[in-house]
NURO-460590 format. One record per residue (C-alpha): x, y, z. Coordinates in nm, 2 decimals, m for minus. Layout:
R   east  north     up
R      X      Y      Z
...
END
This chain:
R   east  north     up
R  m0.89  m3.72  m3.13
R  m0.96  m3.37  m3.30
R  m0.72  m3.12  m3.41
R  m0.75  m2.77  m3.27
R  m0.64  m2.47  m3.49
R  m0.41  m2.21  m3.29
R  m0.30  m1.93  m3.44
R   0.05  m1.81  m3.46
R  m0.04  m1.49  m3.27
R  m0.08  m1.61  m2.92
R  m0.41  m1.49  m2.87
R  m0.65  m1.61  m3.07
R  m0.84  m1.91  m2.88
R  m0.88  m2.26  m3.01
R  m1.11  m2.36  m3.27
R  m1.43  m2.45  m3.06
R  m1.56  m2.83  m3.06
R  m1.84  m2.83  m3.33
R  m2.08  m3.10  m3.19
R  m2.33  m2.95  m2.87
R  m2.42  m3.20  m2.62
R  m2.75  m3.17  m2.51
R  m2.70  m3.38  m2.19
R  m2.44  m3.13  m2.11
R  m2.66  m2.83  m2.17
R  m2.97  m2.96  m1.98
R  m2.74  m2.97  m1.69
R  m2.61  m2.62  m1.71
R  m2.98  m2.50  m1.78
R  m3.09  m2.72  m1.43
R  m2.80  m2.56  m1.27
R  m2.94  m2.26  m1.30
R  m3.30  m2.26  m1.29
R  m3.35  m2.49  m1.03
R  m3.27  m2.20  m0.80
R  m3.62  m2.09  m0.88
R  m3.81  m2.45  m0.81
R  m3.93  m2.30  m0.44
R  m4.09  m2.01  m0.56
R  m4.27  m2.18  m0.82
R  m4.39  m2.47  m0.58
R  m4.47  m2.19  m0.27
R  m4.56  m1.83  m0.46
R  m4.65  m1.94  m0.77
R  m4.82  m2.31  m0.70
R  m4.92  m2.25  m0.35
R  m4.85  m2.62  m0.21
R  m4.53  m2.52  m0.04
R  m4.18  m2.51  m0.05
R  m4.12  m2.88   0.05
R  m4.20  m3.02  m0.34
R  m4.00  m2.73  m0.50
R  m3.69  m2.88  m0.30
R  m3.79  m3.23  m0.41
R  m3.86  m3.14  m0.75
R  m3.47  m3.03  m0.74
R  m3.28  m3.33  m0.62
R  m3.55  m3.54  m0.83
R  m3.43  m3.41  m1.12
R  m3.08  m3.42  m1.02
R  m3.10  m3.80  m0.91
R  m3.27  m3.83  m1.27
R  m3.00  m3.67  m1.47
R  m2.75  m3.75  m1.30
R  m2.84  m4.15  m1.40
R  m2.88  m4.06  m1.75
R  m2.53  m3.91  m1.74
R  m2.37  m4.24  m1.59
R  m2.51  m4.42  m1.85
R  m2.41  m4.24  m2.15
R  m2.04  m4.20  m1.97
R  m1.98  m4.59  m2.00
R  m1.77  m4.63  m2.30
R  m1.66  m4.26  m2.31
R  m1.35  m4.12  m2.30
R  m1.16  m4.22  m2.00
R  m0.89  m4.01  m2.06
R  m1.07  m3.70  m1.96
R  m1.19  m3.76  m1.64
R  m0.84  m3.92  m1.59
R  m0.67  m3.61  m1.67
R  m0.86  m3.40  m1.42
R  m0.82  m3.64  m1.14
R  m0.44  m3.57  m1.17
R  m0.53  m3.15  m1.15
R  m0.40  m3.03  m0.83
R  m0.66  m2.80  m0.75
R  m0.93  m3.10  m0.82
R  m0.77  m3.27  m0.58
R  m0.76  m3.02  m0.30
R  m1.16  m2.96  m0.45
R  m1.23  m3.33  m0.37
R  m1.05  m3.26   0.00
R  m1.29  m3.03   0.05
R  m1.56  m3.19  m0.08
R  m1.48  m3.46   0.21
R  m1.43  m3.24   0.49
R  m1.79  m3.10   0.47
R  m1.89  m3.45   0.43
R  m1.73  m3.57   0.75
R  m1.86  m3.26   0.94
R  m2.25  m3.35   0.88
R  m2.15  m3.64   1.16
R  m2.04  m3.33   1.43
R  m2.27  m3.07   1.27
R  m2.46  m2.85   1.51
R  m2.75  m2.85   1.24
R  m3.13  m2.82   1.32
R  m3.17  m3.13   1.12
R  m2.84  m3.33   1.05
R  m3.04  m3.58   0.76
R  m3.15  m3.27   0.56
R  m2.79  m3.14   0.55
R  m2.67  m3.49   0.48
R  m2.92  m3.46   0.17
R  m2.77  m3.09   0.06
R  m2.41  m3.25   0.09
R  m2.50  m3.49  m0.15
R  m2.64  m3.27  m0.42
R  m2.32  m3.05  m0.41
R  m2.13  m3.37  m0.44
R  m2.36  m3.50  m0.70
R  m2.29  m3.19  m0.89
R  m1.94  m3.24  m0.95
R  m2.00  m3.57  m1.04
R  m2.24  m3.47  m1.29
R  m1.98  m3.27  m1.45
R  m1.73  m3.55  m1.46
R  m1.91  m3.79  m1.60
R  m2.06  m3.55  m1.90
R  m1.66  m3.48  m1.96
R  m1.62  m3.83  m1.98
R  m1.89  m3.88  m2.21
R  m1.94  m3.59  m2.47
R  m1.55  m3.49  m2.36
R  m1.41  m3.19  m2.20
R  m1.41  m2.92  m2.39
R  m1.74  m3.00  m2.53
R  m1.93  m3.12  m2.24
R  m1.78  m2.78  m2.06
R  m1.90  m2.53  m2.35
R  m2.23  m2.72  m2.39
R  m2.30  m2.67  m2.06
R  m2.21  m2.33  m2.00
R  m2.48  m2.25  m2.30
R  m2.76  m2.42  m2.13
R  m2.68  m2.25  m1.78
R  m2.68  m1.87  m1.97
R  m3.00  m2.03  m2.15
R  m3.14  m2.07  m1.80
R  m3.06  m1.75  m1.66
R  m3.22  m1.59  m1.93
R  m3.56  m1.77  m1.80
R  m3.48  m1.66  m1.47
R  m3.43  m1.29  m1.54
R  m3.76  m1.29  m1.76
R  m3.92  m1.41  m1.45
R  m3.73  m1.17  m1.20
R  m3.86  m0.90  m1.47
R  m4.22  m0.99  m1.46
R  m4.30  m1.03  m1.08
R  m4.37  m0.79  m0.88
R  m4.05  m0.58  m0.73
R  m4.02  m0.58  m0.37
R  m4.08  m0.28  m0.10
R  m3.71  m0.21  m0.13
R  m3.74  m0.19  m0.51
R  m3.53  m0.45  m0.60
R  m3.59  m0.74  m0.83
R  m3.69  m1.09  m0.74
R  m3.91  m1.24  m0.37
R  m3.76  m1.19  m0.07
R  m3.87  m1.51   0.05
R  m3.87  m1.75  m0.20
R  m3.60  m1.59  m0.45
R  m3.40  m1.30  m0.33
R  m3.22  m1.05  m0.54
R  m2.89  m1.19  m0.44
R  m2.98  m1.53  m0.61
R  m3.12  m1.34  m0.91
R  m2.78  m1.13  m0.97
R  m2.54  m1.39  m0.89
R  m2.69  m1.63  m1.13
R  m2.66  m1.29  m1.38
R  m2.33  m1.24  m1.31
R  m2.19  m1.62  m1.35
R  m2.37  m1.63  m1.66
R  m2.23  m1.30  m1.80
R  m1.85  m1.46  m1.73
R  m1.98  m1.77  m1.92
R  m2.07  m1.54  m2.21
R  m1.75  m1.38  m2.23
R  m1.61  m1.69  m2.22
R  m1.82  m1.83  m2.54
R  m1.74  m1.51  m2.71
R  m1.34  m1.64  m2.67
R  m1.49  m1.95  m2.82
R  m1.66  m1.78  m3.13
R  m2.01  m1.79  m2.97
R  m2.13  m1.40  m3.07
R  m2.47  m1.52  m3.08
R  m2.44  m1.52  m2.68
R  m2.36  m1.12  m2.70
R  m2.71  m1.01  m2.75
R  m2.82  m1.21  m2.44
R  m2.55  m1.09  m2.26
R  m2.64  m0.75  m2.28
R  m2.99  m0.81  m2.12
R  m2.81  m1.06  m1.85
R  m2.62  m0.72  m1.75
R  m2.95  m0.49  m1.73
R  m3.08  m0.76  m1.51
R  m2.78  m0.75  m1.31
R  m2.77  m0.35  m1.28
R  m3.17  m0.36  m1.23
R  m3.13  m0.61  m0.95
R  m2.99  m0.39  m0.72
R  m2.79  m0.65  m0.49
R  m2.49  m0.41  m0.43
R  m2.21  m0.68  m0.35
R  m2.32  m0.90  m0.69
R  m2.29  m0.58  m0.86
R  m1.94  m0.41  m0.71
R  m1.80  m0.76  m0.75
R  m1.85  m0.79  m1.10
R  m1.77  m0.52  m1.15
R  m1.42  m0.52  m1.00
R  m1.39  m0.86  m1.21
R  m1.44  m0.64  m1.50
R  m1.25  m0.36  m1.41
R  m0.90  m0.67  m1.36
R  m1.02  m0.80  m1.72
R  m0.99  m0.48  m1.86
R  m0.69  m0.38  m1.70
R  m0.48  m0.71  m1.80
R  m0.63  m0.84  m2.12
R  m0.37  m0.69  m2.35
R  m0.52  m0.88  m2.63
R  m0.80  m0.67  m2.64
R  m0.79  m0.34  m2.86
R  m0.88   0.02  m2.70
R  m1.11   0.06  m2.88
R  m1.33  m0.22  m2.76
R  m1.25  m0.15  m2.40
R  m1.33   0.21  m2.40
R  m1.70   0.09  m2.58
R  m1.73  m0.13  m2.27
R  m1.65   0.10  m2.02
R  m1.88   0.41  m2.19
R  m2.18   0.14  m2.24
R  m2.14   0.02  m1.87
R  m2.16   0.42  m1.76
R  m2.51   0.48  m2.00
R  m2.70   0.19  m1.84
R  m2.57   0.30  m1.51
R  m2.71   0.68  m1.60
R  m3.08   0.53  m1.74
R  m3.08   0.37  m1.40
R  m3.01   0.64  m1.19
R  m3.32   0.75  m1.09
R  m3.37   0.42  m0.97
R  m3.04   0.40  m0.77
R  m3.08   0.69  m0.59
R  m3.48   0.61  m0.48
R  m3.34   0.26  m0.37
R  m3.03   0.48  m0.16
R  m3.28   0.64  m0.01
R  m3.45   0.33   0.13
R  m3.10   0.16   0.23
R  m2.98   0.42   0.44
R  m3.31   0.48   0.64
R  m3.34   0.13   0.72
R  m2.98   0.03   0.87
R  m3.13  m0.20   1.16
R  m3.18  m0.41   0.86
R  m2.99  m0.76   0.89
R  m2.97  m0.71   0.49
R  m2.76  m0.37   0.54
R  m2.38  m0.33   0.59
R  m2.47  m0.24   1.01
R  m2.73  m0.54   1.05
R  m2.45  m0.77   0.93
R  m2.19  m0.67   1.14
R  m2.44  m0.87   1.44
R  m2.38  m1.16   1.22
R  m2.03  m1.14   1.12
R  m1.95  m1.13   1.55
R  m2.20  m1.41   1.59
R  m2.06  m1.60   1.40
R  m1.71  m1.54   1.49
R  m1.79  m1.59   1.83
R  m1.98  m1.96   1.77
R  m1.65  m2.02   1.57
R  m1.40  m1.97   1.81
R  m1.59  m2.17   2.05
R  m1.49  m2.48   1.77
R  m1.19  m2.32   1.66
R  m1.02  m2.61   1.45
R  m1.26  m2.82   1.28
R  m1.60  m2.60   1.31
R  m1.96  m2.66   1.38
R  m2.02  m2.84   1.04
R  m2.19  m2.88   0.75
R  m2.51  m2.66   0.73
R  m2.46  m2.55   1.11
R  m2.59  m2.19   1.13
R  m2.98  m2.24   1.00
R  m3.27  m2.25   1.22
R  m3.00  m2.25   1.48
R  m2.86  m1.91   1.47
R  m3.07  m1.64   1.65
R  m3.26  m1.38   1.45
R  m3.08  m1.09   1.37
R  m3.20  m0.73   1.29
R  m3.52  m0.52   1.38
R  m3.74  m0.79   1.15
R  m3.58  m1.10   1.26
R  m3.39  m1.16   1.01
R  m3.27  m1.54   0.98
R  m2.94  m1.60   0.86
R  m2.84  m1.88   0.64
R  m2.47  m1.81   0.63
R  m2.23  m1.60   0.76
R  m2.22  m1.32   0.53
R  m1.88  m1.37   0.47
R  m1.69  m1.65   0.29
R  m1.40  m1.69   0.52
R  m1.61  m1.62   0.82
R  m1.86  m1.90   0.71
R  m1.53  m2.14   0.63
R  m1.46  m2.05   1.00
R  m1.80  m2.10   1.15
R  m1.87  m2.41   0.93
R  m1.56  m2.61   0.97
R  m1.28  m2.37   1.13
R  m0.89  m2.30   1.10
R  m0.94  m2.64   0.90
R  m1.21  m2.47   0.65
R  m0.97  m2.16   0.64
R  m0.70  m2.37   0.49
R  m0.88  m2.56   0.27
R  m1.06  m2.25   0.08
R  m0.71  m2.08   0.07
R  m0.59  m2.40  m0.10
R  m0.93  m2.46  m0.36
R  m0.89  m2.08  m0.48
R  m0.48  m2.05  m0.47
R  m0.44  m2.34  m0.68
R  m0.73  m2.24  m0.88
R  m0.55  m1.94  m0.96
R  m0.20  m2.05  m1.01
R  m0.36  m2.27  m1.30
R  m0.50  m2.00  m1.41
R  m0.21  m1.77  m1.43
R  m0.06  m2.07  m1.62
R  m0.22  m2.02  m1.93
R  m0.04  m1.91  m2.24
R  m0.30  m1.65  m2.43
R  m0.40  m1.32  m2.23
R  m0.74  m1.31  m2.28
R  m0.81  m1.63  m2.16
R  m0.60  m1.59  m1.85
R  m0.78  m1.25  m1.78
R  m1.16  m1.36  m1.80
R  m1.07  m1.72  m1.59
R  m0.94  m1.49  m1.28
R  m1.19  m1.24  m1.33
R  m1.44  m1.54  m1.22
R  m1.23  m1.56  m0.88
R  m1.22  m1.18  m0.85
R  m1.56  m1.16  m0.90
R  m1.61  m1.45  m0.60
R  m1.32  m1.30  m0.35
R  m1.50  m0.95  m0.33
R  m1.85  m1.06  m0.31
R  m1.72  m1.31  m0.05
R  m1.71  m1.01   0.18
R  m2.03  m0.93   0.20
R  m2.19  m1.30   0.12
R  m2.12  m1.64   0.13
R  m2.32  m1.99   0.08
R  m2.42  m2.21   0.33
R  m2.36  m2.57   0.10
R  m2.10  m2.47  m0.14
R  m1.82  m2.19  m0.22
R  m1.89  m1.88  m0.35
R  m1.77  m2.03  m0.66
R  m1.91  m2.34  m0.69
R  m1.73  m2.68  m0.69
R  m1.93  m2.80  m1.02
R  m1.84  m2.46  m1.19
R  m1.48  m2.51  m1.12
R  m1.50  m2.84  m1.23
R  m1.63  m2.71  m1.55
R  m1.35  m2.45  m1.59
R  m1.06  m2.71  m1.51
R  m1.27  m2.93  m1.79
R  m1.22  m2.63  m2.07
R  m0.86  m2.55  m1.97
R  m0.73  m2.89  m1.96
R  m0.66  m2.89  m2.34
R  m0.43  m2.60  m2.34
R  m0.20  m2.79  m2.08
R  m0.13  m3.03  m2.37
R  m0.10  m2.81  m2.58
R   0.18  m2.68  m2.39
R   0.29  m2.96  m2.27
R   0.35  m3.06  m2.66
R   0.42  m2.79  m2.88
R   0.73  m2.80  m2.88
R   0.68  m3.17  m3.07
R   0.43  m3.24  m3.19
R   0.32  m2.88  m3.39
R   0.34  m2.86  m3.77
R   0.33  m2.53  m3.98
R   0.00  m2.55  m4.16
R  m0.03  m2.26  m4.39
R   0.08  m1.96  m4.13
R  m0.12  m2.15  m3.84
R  m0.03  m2.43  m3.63
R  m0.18  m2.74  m3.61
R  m0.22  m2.90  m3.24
R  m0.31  m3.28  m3.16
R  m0.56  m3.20  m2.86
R  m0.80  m3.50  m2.68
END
């Protein structure tokens, strides 16, 4: 047990953990840059994308023993704790369901899937046991450093190669532009986040995270944060004017150097709208995939249903991995039944959320579901939600302390020289 400075003020964060677990940070960094494993084993390599997938879940299986050893003798109470979290729970229902549909999945290859399940599932897992070992908090902040460290290694990469026909950042095969600015935006959440924590050094990084984002040119990632933005600004009442307006005019002079840019890339979108990557392409996916859905109305066609077994869409044959929508792809993968469960992940999600005493910490938490409800509809993922289950594991981990401190406050604070000083696991 540690004690956690709160200030009398109500909006100053808690004191952040001192200790950084490196366990926990090489799993945020994997988190992140094993999303580039295929191109380096296919473009990069040349022997294929077969070891780049491989080379993933080896290292998962790897870590993910490490982190079961280290977690015996660890804190039990942590894990505990978030077993008891509604919306874990409803997470863990979800986590199931997928699982059971791999056995009436209409999948090109059911074993495969079977193998993808598992590494979402091992994700979460991952996360518990490093909460459990290096404790909540810690293990939580630790981890989000390594995944923004990652990031940055994958946005130096997206930098150097070469941009594709469309001008856009990052291979269209191998590593699209939606992977690059997701992975951007997650980690520019996590950064705010750190900066709530006292973690400035992150701002610098942040800053070229956000180029990266703007540069990438994947226009749901990039309307989606910014709406999430746009709700921080609007309800943080912690933070001053001043700072907000410096925001807002430094988001409008990066948008202005890349102008030129924008408007050569405009220019390309709206001359090629039999695309299956433009708004009109996707429409022939969205009714596709409705229709398949409402042929398995209740519990879907499972896990990993629509590749390889979806025709091609668009004038270049474009193969679609998901349904380019999140509640569409809910439908399509496991139906009224899918529906239900991603209203209940993200509505308890965000009731805990909206739970939490200071502003500013209540503001940038539901600026990571905004950020996932409006990209939701134009994307989705085909193993996982939009917001993953491992990085909503790691939120619940960083929030759990402030529920006892609210739970106790009221009797267990003592006035410490105008601050107050809260037992917190």
């Amino acid at each position: 047990m540690h004690l956690e400075v709160i200030h009398v003020d109500g909006n100053a964060p808690a004191e952040k953990p001192t200790n950084l677990s490196l366990l926990a940070a090489a799993a945020g960094f994997l988190f992140s840059f094993r999303a580039a494993f295929v191109l380096i084993s296919a473009r990069w390599l040349n022997i294929g994308t077969e070891p780049g997938v491989l080379a993933g879940f080896a290292m998962r299986a790897s870590l993910m023993i490490v982190f079961l050893i280290a977690a015996f003798g660890g804190n039990s109470h942590c894990s505990s704790r978030l077993f008891k979290e509604r919306t874990f729970q409803w997470m863990i229902l979800y986590a199931l369901f997928t699982g059971c549909s791999v056995f009436w999945s209409a999948a090109a290859s059911p074993a495969s899937s079977a193998v993808y399940w598992c590494g979402t599932a091992g994700d979460v897992v991952t996360v518990v046991l490093l909460a459990r070992s290096s404790g909540a908090v810690s293990a939580a902040l630790s981890l989000m450093k390594g995944f923004v460290a990652g990031t940055l290694v994958v946005a130096v990469m997206a930098w150097v190669m070469p941009a594709a026909e469309d001008l856009r950042l990052g291979d269209p095969d191998y590593f699209n532009t939606n992977q690059v600015a997701n992975l951007c935006a997650f980690a520019l959440l996590m950064c705010s986040l750190l900066a709530r924590y006292r973690e400035d050094r992150w701002m610098i990084p942040a800053f070229f995270l956000g180029l990266t984002l703007i540069r990438s040119l994947s226009k749901a990632t990039v309307i989606a944060f910014i709406a999430a933005q746009a709700y921080r600004l609007t309800s943080d009442h912690a933070m001053s004017a001043k700072r907000k307006c410096l925001l807002v005019f430094g988001a409008v002079v990066v948008t202005l150097c890349f102008w030129g840019l924008l408007d050569s890339y405009f220019d390309i979108y709206t001359s090629a709208d039999n695309q299956a990557e433009t708004l009109t392409g996707r429409t022939g996916i969205w009714l596709w995939a409705l229709d398949a859905g409402l042929n398995r109305p209740i519990a879907g066609n499972g896990f990993d249903a629509m590749w390889k077994v979806a025709p091609p869409f668009g004038g270049e044959l474009f193969e679609a991995r998901h349904a380019e929508n999140e509640v569409l792809q809910q439908f399509f993968a496991y139906g009224l039944c899918g529906v239900a469960l991603l209203i209940g992940v993200y509505g308890n999600l965000y009731r805990r959320f909206r739970r939490l005493v200071h502003s500013s910490d209540r503001s940038i938490l539901i600026s990571f579901l905004v950020f996932v409800v409006v990209r939701g509809l134009a994307e989705a993922e085909p193993f996982d939600l939009l917001l993953p289950l491992w990085l909503m594991t790691v939120l619940l981990c960083l929030i759990e302390p402030h529920q006892v401190e609210q739970q106790s406050v009221s009797t267990q604070t003592e006035h410490v020289d105008g601050a107050s000083v809260v037992p917190a696991v």
